[in-house]
VOPAGU-2260 file (C-alpha; in pm, 1 decimal, decimal comma):
REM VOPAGU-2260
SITE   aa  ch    i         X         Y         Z
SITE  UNK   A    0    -736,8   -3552,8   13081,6
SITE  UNK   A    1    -677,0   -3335,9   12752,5
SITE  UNK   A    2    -262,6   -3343,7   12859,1
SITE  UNK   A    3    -281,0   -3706,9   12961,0
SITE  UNK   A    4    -434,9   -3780,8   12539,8
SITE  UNK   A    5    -165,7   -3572,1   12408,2
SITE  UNK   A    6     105,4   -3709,2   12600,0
SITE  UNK   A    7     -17,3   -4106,5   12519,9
SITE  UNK   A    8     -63,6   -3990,8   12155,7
SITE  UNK   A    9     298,0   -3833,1   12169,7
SITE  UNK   A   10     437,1   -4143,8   12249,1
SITE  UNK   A   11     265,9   -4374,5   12028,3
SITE  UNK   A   12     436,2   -4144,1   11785,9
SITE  UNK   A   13     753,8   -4271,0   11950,5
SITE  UNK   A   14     646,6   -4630,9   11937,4
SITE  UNK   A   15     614,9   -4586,0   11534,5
SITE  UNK   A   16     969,9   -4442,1   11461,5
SITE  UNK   A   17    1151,6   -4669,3   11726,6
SITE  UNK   A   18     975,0   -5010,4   11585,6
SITE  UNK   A   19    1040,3   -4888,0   11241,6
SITE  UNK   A   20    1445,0   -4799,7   11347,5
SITE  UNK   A   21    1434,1   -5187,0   11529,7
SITE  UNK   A   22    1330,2   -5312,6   11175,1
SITE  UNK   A   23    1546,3   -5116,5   10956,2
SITE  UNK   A   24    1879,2   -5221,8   11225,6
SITE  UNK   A   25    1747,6   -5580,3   11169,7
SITE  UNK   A   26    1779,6   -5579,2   10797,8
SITE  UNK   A   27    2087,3   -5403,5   10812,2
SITE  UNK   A   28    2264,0   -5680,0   11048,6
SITE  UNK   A   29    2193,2   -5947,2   10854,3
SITE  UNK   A   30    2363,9   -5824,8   10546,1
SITE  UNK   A   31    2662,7   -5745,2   10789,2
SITE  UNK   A   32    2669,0   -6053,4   10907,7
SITE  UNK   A   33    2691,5   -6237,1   10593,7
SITE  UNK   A   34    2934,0   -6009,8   10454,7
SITE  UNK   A   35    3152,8   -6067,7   10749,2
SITE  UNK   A   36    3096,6   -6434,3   10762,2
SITE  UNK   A   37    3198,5   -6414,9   10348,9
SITE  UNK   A   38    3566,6   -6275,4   10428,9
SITE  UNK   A   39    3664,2   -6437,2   10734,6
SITE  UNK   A   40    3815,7   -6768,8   10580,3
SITE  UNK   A   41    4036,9   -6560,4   10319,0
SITE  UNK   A   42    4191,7   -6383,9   10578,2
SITE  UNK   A   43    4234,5   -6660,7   10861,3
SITE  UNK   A   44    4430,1   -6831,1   10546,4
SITE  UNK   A   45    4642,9   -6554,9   10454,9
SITE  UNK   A   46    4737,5   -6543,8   10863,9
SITE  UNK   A   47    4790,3   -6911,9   10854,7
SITE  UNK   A   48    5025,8   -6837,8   10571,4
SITE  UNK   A   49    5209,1   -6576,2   10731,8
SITE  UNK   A   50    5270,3   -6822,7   11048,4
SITE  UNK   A   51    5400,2   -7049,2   10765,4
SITE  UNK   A   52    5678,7   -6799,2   10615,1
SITE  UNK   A   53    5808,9   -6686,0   10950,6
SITE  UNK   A   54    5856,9   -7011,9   11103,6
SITE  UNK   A   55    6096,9   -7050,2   10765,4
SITE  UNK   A   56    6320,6   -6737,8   10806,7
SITE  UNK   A   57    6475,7   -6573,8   11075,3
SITE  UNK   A   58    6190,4   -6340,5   11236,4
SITE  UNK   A   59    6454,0   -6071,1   11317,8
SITE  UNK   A   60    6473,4   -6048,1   10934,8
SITE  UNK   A   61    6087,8   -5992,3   10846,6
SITE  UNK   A   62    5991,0   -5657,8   10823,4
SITE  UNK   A   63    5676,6   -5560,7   11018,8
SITE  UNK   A   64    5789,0   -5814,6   11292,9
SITE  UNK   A   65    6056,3   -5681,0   11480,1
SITE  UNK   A   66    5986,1   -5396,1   11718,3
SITE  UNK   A   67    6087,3   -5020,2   11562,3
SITE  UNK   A   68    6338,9   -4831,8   11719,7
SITE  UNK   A   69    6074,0   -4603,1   11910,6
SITE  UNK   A   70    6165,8   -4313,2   11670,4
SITE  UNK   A   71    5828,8   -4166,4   11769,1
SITE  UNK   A   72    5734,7   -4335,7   12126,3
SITE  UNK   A   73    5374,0   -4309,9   12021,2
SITE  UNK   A   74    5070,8   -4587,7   11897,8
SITE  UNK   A   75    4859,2   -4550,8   11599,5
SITE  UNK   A   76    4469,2   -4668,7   11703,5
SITE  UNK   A   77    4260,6   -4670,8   11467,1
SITE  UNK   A   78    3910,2   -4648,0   11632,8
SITE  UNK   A   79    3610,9   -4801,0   11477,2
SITE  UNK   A   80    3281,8   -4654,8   11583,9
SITE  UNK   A   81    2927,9   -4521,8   11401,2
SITE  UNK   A   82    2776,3   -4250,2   11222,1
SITE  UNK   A   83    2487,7   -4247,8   11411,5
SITE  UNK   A   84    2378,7   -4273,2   11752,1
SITE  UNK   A   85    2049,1   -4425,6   11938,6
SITE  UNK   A   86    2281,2   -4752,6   11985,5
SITE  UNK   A   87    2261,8   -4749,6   12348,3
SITE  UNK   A   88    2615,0   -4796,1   12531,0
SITE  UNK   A   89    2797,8   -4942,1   12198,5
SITE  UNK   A   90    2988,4   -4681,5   12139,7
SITE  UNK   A   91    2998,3   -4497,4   12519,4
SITE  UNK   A   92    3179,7   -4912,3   12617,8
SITE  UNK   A   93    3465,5   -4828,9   12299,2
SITE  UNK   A   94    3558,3   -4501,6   12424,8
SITE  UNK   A   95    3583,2   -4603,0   12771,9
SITE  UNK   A   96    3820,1   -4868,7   12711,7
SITE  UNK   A   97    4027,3   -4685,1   12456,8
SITE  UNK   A   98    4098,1   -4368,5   12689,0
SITE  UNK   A   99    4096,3   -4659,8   12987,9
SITE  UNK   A  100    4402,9   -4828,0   12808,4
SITE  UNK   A  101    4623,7   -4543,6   12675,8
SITE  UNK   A  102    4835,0   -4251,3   12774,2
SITE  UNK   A  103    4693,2   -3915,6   12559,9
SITE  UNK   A  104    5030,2   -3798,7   12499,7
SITE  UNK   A  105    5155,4   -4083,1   12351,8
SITE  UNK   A  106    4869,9   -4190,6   12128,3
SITE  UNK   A  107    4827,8   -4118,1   11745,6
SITE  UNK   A  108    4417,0   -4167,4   11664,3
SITE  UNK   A  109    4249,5   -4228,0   11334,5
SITE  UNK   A  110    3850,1   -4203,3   11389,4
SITE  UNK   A  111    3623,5   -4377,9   11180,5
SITE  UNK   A  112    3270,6   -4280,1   11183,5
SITE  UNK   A  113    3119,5   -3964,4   11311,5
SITE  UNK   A  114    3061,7   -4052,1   11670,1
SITE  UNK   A  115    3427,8   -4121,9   11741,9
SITE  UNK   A  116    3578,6   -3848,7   11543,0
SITE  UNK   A  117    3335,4   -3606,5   11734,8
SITE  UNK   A  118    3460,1   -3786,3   12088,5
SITE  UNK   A  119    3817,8   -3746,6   11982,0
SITE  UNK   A  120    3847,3   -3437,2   11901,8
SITE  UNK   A  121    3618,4   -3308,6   12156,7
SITE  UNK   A  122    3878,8   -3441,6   12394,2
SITE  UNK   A  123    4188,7   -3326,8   12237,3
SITE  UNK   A  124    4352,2   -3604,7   12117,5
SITE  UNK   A  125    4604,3   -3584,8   11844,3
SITE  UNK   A  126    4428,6   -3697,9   11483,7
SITE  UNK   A  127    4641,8   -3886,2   11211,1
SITE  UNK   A  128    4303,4   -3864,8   10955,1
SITE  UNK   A  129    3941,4   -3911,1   10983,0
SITE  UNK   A  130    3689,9   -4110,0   10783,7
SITE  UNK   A  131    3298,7   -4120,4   10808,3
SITE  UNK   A  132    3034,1   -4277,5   10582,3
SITE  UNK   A  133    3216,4   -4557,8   10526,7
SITE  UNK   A  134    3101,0   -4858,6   10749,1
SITE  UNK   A  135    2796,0   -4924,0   10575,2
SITE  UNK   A  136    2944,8   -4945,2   10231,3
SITE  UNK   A  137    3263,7   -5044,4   10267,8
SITE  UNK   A  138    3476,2   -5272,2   10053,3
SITE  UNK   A  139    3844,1   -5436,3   10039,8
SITE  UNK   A  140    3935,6   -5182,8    9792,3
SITE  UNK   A  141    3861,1   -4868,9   10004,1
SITE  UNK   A  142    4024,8   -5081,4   10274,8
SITE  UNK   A  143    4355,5   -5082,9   10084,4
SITE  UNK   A  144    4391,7   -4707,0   10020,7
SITE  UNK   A  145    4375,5   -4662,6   10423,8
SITE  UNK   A  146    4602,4   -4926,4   10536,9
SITE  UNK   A  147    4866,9   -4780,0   10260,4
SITE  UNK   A  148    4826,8   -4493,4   10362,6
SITE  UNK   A  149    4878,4   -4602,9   10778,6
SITE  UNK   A  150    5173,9   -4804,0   10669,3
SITE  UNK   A  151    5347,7   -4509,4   10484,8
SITE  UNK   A  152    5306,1   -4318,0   10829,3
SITE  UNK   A  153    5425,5   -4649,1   11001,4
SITE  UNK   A  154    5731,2   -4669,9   10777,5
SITE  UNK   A  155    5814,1   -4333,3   10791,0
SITE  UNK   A  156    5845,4   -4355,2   11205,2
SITE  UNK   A  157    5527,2   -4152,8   11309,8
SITE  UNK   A  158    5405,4   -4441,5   11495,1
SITE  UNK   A  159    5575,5   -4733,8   11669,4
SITE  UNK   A  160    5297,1   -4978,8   11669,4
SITE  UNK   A  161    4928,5   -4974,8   11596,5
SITE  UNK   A  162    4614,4   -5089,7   11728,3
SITE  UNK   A  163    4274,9   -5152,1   11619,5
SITE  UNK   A  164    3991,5   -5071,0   11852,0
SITE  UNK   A  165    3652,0   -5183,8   11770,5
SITE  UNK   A  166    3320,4   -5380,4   11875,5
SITE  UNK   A  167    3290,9   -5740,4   11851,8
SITE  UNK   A  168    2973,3   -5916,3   11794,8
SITE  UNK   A  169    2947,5   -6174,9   11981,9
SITE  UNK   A  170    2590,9   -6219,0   11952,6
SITE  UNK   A  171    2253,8   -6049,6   11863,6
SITE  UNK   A  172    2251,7   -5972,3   12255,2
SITE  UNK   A  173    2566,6   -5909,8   12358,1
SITE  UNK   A  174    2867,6   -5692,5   12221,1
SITE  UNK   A  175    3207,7   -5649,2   12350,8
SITE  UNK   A  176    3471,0   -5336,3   12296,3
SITE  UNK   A  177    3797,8   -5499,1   12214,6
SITE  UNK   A  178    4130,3   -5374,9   12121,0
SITE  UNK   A  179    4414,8   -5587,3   11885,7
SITE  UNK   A  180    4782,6   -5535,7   11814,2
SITE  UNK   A  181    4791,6   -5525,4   11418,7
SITE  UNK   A  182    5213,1   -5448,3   11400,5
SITE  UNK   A  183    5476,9   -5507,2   11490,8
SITE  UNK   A  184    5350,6   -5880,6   11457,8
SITE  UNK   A  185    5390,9   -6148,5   11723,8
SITE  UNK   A  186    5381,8   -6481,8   11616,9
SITE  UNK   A  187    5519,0   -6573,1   11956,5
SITE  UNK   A  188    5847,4   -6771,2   11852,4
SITE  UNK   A  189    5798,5   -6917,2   11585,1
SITE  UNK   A  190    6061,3   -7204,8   11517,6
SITE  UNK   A  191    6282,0   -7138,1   11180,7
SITE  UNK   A  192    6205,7   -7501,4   10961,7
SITE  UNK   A  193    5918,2   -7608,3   11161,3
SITE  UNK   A  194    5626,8   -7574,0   10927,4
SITE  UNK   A  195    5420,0   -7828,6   10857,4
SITE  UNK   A  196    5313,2   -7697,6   10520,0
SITE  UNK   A  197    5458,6   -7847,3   10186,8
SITE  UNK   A  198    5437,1   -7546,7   10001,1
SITE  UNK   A  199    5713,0   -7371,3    9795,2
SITE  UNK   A  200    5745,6   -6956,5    9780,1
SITE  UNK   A  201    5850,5   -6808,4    9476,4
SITE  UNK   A  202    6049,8   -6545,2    9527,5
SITE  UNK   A  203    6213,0   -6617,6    9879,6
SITE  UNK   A  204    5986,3   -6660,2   10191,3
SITE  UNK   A  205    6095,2   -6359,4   10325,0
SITE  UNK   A  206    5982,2   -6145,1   10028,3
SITE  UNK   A  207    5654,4   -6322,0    9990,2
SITE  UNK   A  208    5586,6   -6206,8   10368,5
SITE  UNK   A  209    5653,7   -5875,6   10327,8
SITE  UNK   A  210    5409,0   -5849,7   10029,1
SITE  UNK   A  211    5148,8   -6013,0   10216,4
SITE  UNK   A  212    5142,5   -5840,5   10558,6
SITE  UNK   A  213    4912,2   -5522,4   10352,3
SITE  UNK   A  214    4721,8   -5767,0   10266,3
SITE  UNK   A  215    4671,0   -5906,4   10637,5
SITE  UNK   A  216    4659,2   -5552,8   10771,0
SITE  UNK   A  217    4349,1   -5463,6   10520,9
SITE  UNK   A  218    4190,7   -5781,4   10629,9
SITE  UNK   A  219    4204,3   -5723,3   10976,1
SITE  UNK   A  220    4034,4   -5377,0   10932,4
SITE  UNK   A  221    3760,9   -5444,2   10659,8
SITE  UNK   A  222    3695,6   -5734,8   10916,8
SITE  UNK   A  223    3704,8   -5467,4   11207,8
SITE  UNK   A  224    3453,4   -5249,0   11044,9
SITE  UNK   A  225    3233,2   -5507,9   10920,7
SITE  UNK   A  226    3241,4   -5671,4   11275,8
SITE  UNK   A  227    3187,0   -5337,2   11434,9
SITE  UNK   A  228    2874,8   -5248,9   11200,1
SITE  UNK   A  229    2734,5   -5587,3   11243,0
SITE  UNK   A  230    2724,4   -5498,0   11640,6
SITE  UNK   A  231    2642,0   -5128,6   11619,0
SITE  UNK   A  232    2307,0   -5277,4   11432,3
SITE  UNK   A  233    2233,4   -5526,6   11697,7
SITE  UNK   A  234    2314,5   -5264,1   11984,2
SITE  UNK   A  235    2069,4   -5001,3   11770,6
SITE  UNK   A  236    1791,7   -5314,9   11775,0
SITE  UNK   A  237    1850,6   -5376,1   12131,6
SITE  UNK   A  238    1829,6   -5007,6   12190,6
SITE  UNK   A  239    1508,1   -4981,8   11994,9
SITE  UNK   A  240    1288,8   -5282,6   12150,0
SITE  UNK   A  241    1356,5   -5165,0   12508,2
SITE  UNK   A  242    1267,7   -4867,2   12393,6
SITE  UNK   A  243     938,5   -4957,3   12262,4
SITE  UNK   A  244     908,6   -5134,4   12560,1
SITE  UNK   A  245     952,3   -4877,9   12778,2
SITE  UNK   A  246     704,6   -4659,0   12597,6
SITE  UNK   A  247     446,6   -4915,8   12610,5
SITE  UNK   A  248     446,5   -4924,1   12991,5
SITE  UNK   A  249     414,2   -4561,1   13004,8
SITE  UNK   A  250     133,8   -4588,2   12788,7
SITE  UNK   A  251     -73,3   -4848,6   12995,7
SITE  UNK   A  252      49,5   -4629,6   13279,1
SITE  UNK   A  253    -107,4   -4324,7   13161,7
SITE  UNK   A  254    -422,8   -4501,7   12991,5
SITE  UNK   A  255    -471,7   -4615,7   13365,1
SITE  UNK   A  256    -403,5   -4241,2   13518,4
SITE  UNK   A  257    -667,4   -4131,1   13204,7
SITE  UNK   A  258    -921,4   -4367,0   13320,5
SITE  UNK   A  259    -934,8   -4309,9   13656,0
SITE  UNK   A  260    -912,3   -3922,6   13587,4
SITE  UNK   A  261   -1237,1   -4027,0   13360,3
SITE  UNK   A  262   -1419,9   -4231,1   13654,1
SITE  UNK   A  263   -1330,6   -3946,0   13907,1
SITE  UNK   A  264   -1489,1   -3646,8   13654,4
SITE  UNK   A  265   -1805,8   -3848,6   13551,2
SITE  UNK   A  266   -1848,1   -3927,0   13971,1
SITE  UNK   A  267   -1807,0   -3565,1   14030,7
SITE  UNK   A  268   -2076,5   -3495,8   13811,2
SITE  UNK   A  269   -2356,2   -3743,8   13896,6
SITE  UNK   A  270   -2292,0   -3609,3   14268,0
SITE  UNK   A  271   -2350,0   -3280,7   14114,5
SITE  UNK   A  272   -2660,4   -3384,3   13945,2
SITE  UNK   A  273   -2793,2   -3559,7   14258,1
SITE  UNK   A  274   -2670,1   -3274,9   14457,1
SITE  UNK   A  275   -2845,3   -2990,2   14281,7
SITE  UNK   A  276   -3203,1   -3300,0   14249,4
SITE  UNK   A  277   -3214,7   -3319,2   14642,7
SITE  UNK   A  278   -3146,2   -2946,9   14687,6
SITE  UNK   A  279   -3434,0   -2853,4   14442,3
């Protein structure tokens, strides 16, 4: 009876720090969410815009369209996961479709977040950089130092292409792993003088393009991360009510096991008291 208390009071210890971890998640996803909500129209117009400038210029002619010239045969993916764990299977679901999808010896990785640059370098995988700390706090401007910095890599021919790997929130229950091509671009085929926009570029279309595809590259990750924090909060509060859930059943579990424990030791003694009456 004395280890069935201590175990019950053990996990209404547990009960405590996982409803106060639910709560804290809770708070945290709704300030992702409206931060993510915030940017999502300023960078679904700069995309509309850069569908605009190609359909005005020969594509071949863009930079950041046209495929390299495989200098390096290998991807860039930057992979967006957490500093923190307890989130259930959000960020066990990222890593299995990342290694799922590429060949190790052809892949380039960039970690964010302490969870994936643990995974990645537990399993050997060649490291570009590493960030952590970041997800939480993160704004356009830190977003524009790391995409420079990718794109001087890109330039330079470490990388051929590069992906983005990160969770998508798709709801407060659900949360899917997904993976997008950020360059070389694909419009599909975009036809030269078929834009339905009446705007004018100043300089040529072609230049305006190239000074705007940072700009789309940034906005695609700050989304990413935002996105990707957003979910890692509602896995965490997922996580944390089944959780709680679970160690309430043990509880009335073990309150029952207690109480019958209780019954059986209090029986035992008025047969002993009965016992010892009749005997006397």
């Amino acid at each position: 009876m004395s280890d069935i208390k201590r175990r019950i009071k053990s996990i209404e210890s547990t009960i405590k720090i996982t409803s106060a971890m639910k709560l804290v998640s809770a708070a945290k996803l709704r300030k992702a969410k409206i931060k993510f909500d915030s940017v999502k129209p300023f960078f679904a117009e700069i995309y509309e815009n850069m569908v605009d400038l190609a359909s005005r210029v020969d594509v071949q002619q863009l930079r950041y369209v046209h495929e390299h010239k495989k200098a390096s045969n290998k991807a860039l993916y930057i992979v967006v996961g957490g500093d923190r764990g307890l989130a259930g299977g959000f960020h066990l679901n990222l890593f299995k479709k990342v290694v799922g999808t590429v060949d190790k010896k052809k892949v380039v990785t960039f970690p964010i977040g302490k969870i994936a640059i643990s995974f990645f370098r537990k399993n050997g995988f060649e490291i570009l950089s590493e960030l952590s700390g970041i997800s939480e706090e993160i704004t356009p401007e830190k977003v524009y130092h790391i995409t420079a910095r990718v794109l001087r890599n890109y330039d330079y021919g470490a990388f051929d292409e590069i992906y983005l790997a990160y969770t998508g929130f798709m709801s407060t229950l659900s949360q899917e792993p997904m993976i997008k091509k950020i360059l070389p671009l694909d419009f599909g085929s975009p036809k030269q003088g078929g834009s339905k926009r009446s705007l004018n570029y100043d300089p040529a279309p072609g230049a305006v393009f190239a000074a705007i595809v940072p700009q789309y590259f940034a906005g695609m990750l700050y989304g990413g991360i935002v996105e990707s924090f957003a979910a890692e909060q509602a896995a965490r509060s997922n996580a944390m009510e089944s959780a709680t859930g679970n160690a309430e059943e043990i509880i009335t579990d073990l309150t029952l096991k207690y109480n019958r424990a209780r019954q059986f030791a209090v029986t035992t003694e008025i047969i002993e008291i009965v016992s010892g009456g009749a005997a006397g």
